[in-house]
N, C-alpha and C positions, 0 to 999 in steps of 0.2 A: 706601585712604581717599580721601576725595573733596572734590575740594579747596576750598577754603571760599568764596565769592564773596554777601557779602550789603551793602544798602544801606539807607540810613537812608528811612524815606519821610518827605518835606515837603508842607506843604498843598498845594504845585503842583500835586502830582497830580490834584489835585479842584478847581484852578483855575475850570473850569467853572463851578463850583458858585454862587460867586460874581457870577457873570451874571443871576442867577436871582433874581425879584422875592422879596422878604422875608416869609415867612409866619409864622405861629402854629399850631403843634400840639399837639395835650391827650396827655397820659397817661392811661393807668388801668392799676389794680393787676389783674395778671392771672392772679397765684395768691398768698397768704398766708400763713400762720398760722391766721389769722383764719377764714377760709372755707375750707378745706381739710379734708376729714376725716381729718387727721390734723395731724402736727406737724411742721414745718420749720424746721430750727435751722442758720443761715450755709449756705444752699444755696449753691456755689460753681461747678457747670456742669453744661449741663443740652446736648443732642442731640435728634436725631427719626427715626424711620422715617418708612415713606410714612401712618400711621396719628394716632402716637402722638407726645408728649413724654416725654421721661424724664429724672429731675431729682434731679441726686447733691446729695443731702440729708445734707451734708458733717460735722457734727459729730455727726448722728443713725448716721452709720455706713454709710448706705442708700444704697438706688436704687431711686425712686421713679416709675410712671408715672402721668401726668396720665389721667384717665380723660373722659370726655365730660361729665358733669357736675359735671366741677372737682375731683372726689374723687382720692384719690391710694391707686394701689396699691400695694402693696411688690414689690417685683420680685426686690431682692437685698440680703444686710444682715441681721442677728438684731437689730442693733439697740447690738452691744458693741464696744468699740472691742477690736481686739485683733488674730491675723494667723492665722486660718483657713480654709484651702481644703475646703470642701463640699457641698452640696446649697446653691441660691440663697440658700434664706429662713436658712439656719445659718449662714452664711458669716459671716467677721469682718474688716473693715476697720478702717484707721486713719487718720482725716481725710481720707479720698481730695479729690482736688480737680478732677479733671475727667473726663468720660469721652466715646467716642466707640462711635456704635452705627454698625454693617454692615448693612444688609441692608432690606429691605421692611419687613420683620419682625423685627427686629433678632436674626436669626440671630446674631451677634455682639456683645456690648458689652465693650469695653476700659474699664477703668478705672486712671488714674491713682494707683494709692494710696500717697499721698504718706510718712506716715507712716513707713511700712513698706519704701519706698525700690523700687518692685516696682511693675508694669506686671501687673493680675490680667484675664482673662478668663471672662467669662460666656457658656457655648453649654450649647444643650443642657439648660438647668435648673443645671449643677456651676457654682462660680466654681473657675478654676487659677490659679498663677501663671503669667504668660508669659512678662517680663523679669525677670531680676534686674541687681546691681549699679549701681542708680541713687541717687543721690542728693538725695532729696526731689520730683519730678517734679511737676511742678504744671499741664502741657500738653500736649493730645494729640487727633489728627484723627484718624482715616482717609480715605486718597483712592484708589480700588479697590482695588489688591493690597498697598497700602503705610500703614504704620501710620508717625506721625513723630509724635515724642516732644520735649517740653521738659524737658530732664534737668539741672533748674534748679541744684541744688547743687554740680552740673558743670560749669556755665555752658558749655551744648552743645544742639543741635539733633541728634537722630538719627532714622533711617527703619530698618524694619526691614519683612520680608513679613510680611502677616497669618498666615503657615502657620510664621511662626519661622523661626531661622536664624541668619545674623551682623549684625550693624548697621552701616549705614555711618556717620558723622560729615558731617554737612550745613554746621556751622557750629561754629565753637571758639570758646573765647577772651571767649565774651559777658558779658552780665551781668547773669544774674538771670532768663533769658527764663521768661514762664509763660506765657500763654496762644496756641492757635496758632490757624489758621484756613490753610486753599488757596483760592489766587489763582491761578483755572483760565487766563485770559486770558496771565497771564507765570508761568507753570508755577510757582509760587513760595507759597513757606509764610510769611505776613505770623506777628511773634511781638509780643509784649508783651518788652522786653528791660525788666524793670523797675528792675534796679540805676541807671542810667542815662537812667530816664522819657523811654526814646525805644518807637517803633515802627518795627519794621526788617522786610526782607524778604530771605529765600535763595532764589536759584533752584535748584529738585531737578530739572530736568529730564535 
């Protein structure tokens, strides 16, 4: 196991920031319901190849890509909640809530599906399962060879190789972490530790 080492981040980090003359930035909605051809019901996390967007369209079951003219295509997901491994478009999820693509062409997509308590993979056209025994998992990257997980109902950080295997334990003891991202510059996986409305960071180096 590996031993845990993680820090609270404060605004200092971004001190800088602060130096920096006061502006005004606009919004706009940049995909909806509304204009979409199709229907997006509590999209909860979305990735990209070097191409595309793909946007887990979390109560609908799915995974969604953005297509060049806003439209959305189903990727993976029948559309039912429920916990079956098969061909993309049959495949059954249960509120997944984040996923992470590999690849150019996303050779790979990891989904988080929370539900179901289970880490699924999509290659190749099939979804599998990849991890078992999680609890509720709500975040998840990949960063080259290594997949790391928010194993929220665990309150744990784990990495595991995209080809399977054992997991290591990055971080214990948390609370609530869901959302993750890598922080190439200090080798470190920033989380959302939500029980505790902090954001915090572990070093995987």
């Amino acid at each position: 196991m590996k031993q845990s080492h993680y820090i609270t981040l404060t605004l200092a980090l971004f001190a800088s920031a602060t130096t920096a003359s006061a502006a005004t930035y606009q919004t706009e909605t940049f995909l909806s319901q509304d204009d979409a051809a199709g229907y997006l019901d509590e999209p909860r996390g979305f990735d990209t190849d070097a191409d595309s967007i793909y946007v887990l369209d979390t109560i609908n079951n799915r995974i969604e890509k953005v297509k060049n003219d806003g439209s959305l295509e189903r990727v993976a997901g029948s559309g039912e909640y429920g916990y079956k491994n098969d061909s993309a478009l049959t495949a059954q999820f249960a509120e997944p809530q984040d996923i992470a693509v590999f690849g150019d062409h996303a050779e790979q997509i990891f989904i988080a599906d929370t539900n179901n308590n289970v880490i699924r993979k999509l290659e190749n056209g099939v979804v599998t399962t990849f991890l078992t025994g999680l609890s509720g998992p709500k975040g998840i990257v990949v960063e080259g060879d290594t997949l790391f997980i928010s194993d929220t109902g665990n309150n744990r950080i784990l990495g595991i190789s995209r080809a399977g295997g054992n997991t290591t334990e990055f971080a214990t003891g948390l609370n609530q972490p869901t959302k993750l991202l890598y922080w190439p510059d200090a080798r470190s996986i920033i989380f959302v530790n939500a029980g505790e409305g902090t954001v915090r960071a572990v070093n995987v180096s």
